[in-house]
MMTF fields as JSON, N, C-alpha, C and O atoms, coordinates in Angstrom:
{
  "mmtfVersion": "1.0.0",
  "mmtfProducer": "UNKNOWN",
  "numBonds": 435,
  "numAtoms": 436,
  "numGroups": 109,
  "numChains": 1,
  "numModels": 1,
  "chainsPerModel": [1],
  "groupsPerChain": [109],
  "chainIdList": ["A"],
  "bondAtomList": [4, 2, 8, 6, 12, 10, 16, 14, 20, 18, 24, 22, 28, 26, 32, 30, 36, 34, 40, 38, 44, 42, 48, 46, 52, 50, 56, 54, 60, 58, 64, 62, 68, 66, 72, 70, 76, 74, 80, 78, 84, 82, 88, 86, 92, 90, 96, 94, 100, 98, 104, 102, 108, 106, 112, 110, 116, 114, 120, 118, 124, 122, 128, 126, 132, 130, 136, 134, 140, 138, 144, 142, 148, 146, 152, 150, 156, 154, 160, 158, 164, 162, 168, 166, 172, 170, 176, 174, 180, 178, 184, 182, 188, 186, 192, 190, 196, 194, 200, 198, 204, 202, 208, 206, 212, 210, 216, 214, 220, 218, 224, 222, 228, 226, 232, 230, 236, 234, 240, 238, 244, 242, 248, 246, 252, 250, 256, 254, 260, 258, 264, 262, 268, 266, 272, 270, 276, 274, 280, 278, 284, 282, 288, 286, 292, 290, 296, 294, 300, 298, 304, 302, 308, 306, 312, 310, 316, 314, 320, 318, 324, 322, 328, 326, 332, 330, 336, 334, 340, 338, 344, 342, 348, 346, 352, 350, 356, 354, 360, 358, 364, 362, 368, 366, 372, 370, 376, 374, 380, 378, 384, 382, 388, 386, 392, 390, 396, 394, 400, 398, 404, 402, 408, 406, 412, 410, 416, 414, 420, 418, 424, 422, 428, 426, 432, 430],
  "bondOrderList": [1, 1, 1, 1, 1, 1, 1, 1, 1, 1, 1, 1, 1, 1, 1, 1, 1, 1, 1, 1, 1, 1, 1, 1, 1, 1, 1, 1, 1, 1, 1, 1, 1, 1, 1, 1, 1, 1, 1, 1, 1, 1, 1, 1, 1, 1, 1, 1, 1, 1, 1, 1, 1, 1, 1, 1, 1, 1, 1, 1, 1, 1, 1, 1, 1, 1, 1, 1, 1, 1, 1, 1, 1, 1, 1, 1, 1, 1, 1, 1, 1, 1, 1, 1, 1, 1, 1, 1, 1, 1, 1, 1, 1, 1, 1, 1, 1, 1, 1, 1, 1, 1, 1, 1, 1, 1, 1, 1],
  "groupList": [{"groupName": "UNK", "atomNameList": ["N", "CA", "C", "O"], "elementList": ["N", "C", "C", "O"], "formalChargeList": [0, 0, 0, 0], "bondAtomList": [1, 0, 2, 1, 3, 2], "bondOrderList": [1, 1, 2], "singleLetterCode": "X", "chemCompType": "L-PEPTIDE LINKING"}],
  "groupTypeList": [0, 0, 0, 0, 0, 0, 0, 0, 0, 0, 0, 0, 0, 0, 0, 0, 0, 0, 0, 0, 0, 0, 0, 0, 0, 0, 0, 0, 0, 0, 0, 0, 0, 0, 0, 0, 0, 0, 0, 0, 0, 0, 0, 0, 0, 0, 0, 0, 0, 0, 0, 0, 0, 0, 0, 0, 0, 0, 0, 0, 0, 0, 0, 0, 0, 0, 0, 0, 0, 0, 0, 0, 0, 0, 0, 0, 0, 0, 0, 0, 0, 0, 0, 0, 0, 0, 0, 0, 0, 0, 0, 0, 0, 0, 0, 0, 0, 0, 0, 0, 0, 0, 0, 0, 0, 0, 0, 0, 0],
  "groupIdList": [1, 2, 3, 4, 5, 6, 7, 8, 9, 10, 11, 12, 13, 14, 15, 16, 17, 18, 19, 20, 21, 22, 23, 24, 25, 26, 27, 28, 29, 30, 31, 32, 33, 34, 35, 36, 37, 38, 39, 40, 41, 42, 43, 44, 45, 46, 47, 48, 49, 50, 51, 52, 53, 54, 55, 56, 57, 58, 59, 60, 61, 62, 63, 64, 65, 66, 67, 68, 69, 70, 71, 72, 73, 74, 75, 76, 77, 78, 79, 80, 81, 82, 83, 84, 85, 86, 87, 88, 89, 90, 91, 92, 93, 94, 95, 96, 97, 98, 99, 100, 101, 102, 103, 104, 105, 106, 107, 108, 109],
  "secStructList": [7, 7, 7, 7, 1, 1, 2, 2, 2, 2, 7, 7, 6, 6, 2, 2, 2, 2, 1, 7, 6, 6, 1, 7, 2, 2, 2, 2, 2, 2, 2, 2, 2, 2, 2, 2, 2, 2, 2, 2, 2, 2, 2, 2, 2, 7, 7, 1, 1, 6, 2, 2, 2, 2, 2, 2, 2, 2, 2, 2, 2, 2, 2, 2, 2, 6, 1, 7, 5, 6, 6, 5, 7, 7, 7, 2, 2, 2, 2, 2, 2, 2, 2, 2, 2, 2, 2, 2, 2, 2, 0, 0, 0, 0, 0, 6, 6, 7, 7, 2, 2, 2, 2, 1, 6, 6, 7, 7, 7],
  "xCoordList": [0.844, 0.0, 0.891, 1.904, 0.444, 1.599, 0.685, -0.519, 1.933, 1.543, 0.551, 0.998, -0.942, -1.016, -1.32, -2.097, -0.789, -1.317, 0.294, 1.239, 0.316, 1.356, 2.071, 3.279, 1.838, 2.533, 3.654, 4.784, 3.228, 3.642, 4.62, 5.447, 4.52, 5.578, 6.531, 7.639, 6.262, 7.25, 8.393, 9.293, 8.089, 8.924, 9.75, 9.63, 10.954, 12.159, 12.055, 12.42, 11.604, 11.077, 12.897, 13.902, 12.593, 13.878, 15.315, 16.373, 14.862, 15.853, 17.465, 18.54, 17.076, 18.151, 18.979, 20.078, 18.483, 18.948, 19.956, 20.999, 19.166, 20.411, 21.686, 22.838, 21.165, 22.685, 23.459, 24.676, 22.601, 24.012, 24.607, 24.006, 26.02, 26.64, 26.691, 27.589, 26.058, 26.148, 24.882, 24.526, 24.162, 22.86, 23.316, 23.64, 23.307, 23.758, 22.251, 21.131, 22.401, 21.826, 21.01, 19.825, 21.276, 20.309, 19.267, 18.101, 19.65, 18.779, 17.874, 16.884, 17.868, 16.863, 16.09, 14.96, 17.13, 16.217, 15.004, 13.879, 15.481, 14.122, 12.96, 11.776, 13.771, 12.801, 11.735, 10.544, 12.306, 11.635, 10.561, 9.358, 11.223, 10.252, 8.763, 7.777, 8.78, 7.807, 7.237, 6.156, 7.288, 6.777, 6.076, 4.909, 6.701, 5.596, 4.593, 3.428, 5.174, 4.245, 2.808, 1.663, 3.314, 2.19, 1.053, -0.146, 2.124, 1.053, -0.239, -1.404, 0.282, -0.141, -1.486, -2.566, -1.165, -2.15, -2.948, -4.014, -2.965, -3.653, -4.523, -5.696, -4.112, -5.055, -5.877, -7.027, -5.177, -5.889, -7.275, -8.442, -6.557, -7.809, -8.614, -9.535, -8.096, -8.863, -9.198, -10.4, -8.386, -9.233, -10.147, -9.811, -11.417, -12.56, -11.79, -11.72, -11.207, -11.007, -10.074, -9.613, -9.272, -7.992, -7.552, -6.543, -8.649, -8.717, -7.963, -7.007, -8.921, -8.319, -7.56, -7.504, -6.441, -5.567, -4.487, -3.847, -4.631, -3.502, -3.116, -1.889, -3.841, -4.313, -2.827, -1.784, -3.521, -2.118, -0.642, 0.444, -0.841, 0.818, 1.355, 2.542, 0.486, 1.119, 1.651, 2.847, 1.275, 1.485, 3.18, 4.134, 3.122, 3.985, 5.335, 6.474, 4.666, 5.761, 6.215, 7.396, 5.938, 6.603, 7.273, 8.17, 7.037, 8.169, 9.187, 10.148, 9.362, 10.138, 11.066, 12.273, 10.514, 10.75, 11.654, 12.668, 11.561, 12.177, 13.304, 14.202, 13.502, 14.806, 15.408, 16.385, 15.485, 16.397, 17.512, 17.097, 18.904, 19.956, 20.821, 21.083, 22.07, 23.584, 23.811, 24.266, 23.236, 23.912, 23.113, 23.209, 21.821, 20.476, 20.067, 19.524, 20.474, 19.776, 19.209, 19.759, 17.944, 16.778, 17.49, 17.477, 18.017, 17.991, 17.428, 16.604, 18.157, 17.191, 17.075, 15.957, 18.336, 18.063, 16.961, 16.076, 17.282, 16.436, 14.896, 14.147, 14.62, 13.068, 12.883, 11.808, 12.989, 12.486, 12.41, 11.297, 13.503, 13.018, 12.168, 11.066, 12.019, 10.945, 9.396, 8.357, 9.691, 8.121, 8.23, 7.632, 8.777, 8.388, 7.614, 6.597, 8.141, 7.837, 6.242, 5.33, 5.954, 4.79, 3.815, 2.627, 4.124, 3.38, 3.027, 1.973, 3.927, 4.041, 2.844, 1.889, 2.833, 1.831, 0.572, -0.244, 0.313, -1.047, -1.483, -2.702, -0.631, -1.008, -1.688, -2.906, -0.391, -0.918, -2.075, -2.822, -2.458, -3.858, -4.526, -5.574, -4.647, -6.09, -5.752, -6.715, -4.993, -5.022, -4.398, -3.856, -4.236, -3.833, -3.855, -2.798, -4.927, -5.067, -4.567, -4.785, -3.942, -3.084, -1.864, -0.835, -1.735, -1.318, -0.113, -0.257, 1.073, 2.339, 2.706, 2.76, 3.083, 2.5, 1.822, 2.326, 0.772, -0.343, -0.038, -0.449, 0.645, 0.96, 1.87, 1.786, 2.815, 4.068, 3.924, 4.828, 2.836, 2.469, 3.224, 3.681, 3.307, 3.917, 5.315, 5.995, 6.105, 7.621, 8.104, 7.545, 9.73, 10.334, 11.531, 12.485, 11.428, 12.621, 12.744, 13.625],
  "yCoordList": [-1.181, 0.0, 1.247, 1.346, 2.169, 3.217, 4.517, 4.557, 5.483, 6.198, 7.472, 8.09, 7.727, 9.115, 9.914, 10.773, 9.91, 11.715, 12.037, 11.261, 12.981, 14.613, 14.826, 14.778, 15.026, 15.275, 14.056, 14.254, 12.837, 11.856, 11.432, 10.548, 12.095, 11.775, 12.32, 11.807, 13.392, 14.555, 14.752, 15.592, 13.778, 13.479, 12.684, 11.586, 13.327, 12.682, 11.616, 11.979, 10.441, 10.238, 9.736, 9.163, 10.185, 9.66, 9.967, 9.345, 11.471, 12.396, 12.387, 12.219, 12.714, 12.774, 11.732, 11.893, 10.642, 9.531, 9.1, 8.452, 9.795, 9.564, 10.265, 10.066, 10.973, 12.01, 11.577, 11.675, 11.053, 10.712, 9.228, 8.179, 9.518, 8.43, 7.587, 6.768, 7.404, 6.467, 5.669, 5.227, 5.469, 4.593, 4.03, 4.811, 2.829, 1.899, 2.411, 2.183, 2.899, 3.003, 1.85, 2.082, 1.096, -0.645, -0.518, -0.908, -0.136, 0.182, 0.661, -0.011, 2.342, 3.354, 2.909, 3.179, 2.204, 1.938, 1.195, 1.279, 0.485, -0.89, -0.176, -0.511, 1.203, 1.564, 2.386, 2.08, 3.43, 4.133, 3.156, 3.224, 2.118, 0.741, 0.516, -0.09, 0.948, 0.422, 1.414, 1.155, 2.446, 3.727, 3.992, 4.375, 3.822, 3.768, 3.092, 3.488, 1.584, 0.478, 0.96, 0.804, 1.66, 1.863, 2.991, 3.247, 3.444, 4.606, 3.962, 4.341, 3.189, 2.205, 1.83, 1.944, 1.184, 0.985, 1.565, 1.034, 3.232, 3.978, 4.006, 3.663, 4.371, 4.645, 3.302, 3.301, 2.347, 1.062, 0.943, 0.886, 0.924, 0.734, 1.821, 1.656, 3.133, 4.361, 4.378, 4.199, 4.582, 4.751, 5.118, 6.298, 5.044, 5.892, 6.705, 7.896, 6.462, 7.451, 7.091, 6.053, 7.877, 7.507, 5.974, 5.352, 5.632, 4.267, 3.186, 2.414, 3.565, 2.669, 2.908, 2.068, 4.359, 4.95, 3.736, 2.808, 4.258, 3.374, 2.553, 2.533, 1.267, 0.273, -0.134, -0.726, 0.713, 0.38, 1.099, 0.718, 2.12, 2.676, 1.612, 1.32, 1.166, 0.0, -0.633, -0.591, -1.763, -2.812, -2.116, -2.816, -1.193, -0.54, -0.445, -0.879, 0.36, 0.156, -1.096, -0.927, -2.086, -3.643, -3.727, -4.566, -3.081, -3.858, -2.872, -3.139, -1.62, -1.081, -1.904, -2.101, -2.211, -3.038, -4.15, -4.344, -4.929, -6.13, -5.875, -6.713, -3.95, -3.772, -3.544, -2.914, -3.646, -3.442, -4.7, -5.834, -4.434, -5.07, -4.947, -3.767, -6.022, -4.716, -3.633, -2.689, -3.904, -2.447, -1.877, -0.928, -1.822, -0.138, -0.683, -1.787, 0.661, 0.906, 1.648, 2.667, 1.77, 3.001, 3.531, 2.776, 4.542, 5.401, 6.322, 6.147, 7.957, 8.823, 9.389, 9.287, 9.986, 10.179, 9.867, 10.591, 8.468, 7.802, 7.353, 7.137, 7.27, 7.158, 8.576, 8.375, 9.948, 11.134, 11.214, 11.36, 11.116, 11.135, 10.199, 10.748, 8.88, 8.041, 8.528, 8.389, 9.22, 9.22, 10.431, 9.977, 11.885, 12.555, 12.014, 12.615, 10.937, 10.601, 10.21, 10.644, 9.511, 8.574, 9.564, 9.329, 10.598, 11.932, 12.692, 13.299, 12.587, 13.384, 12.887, 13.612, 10.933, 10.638, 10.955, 11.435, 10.665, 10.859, 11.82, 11.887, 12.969, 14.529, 14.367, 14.54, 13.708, 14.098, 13.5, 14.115, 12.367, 11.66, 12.254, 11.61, 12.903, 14.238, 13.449, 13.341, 13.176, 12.951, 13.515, 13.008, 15.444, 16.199, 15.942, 16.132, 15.488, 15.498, 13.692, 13.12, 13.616, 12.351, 11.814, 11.753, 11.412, 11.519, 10.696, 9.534, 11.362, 10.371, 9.61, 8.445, 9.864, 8.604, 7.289, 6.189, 7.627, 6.781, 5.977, 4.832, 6.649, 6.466, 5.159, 4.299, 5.132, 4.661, 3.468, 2.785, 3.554, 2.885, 1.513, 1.444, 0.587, -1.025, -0.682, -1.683, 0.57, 0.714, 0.058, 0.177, -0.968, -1.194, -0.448, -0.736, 0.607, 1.5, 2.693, 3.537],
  "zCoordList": [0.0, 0.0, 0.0, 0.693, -0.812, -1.08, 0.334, 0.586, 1.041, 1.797, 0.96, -0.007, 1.575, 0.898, 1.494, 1.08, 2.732, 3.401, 2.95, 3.084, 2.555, 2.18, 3.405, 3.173, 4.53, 5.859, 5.786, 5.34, 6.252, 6.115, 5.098, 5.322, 3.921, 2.801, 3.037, 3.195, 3.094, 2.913, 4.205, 4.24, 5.184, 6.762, 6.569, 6.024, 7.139, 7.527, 8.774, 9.892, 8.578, 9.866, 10.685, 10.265, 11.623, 12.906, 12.513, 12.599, 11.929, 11.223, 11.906, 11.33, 13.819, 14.717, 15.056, 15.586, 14.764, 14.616, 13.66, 13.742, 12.526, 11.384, 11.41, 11.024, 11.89, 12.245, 13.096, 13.256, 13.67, 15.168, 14.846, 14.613, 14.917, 14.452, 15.418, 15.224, 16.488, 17.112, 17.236, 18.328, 16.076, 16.005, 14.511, 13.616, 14.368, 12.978, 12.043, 12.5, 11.116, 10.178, 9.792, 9.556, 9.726, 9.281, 10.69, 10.635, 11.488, 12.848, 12.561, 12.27, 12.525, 12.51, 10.838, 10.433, 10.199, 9.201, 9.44, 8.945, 10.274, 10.663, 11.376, 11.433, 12.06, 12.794, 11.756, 11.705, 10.969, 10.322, 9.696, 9.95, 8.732, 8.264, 9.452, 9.032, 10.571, 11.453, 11.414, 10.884, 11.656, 11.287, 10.237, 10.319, 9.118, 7.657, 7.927, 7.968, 8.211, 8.267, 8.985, 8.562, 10.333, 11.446, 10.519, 10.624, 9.634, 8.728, 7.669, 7.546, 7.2, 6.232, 6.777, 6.197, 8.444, 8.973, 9.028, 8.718, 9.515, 9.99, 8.727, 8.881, 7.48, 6.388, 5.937, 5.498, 6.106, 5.898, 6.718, 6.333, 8.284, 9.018, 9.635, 10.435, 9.101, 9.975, 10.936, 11.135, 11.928, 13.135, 13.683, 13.785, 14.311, 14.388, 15.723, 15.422, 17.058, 17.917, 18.32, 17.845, 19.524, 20.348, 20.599, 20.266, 21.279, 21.749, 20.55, 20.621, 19.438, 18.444, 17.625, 16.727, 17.491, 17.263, 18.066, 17.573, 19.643, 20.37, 20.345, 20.441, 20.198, 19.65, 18.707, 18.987, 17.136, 16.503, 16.878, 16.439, 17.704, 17.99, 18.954, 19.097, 19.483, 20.983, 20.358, 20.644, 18.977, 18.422, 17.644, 17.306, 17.583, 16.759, 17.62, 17.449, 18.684, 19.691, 20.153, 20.458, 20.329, 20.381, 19.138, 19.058, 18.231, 17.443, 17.591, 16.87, 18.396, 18.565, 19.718, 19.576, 20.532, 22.034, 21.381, 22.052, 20.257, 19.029, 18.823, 18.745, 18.632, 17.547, 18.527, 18.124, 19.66, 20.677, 20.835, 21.076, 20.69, 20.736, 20.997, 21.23, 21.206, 20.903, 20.69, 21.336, 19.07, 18.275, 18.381, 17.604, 19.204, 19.157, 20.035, 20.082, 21.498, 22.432, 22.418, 22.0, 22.766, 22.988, 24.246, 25.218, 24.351, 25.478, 24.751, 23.854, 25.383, 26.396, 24.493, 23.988, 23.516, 22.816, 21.829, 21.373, 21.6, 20.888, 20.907, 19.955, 22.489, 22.653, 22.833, 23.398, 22.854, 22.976, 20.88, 20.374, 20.071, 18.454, 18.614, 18.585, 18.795, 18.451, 18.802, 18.158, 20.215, 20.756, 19.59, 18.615, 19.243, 18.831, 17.201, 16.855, 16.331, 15.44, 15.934, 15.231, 16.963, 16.822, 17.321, 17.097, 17.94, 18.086, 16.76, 16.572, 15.983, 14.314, 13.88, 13.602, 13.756, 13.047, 13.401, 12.614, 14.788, 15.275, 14.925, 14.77, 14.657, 14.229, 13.434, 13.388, 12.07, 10.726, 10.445, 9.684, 10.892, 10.627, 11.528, 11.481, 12.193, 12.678, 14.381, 15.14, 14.635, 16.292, 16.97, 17.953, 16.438, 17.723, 18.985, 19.586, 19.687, 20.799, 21.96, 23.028, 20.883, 21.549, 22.386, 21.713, 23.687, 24.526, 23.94, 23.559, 23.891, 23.758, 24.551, 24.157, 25.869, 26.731, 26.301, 26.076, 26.257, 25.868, 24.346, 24.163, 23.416, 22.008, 21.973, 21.097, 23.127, 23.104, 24.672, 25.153, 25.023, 26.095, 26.598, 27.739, 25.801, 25.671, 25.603, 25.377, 25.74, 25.525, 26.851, 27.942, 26.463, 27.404, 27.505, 28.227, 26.684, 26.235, 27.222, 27.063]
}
C-alpha cells in the first residue's frame, strides 16, 4: 500500500537519529520501516477514535521493544526522536489530541 497523506511523505522520519553516528543506520532503518508500516495501517484501518488509534501505535511500539539489541539501544536520545515521530503521526492523521505517553504505552525503552 503506497503512503497518501502529504505530511507523512514529505517526513524525515527519525531524522536525529540519522545524524548521530552512534545509532547503525540498518537500525533506525528498521525503525523508520515500522513507522511507515504503522502509517499504512492507519489509512488502511482508519481509526474511528484515540482508543483505536492506540491500539495500533502499541502494536507498533513492540516492534520497537524487538529492535532493541547490541547495536540499538533506545535510550534517552532515541526514545524522545521516536516518541516525537509517533506523536508526528497521530497529528498528521487528525489525532492532535493524543497523549504520547499513551501512544508509546507497551515501551520497554
Amino acid at each position: 500500500m503506497n503512503i497518501s497523506n502529504q505530511q507523512v511523505t514529505g517526513h524525515s522520519f527519525l531524522e536525529a537519529l540519522y545524524r548521530d553516528g552512534y545509532y547503525p543506520d540498518r537500525a533506525v532503518d528498521r525503525g523508520k520501516e515500522i513507522l511507515l508500516r504503522l502509517c499504512e495501517r492507519i489509512e488502511a484501518d482508519r481509526p474511528a477514535d484515540l482508543a483505536a488509534l492506540y491500539v495500533l501505535t502499541q502494536a507498533a511500539t513492540e516492534e520497537f521493544n524487538d529492535l532493541q539489541d547490541d547495536d540499538f539501544d533506545i535510550e534517552t536520545v532515541a526514545r524522545e526522536e521516536i516518541a516525537e515521530n509517533f506523536w508526528f503521526v497521530a497529528d498528521a492523521y487528525g489525532f492532535a489530541g493524543a497523549d504520547v505517553e499513551e501512544l508509546i504505552a507497551t515501551r520497554d525503552w
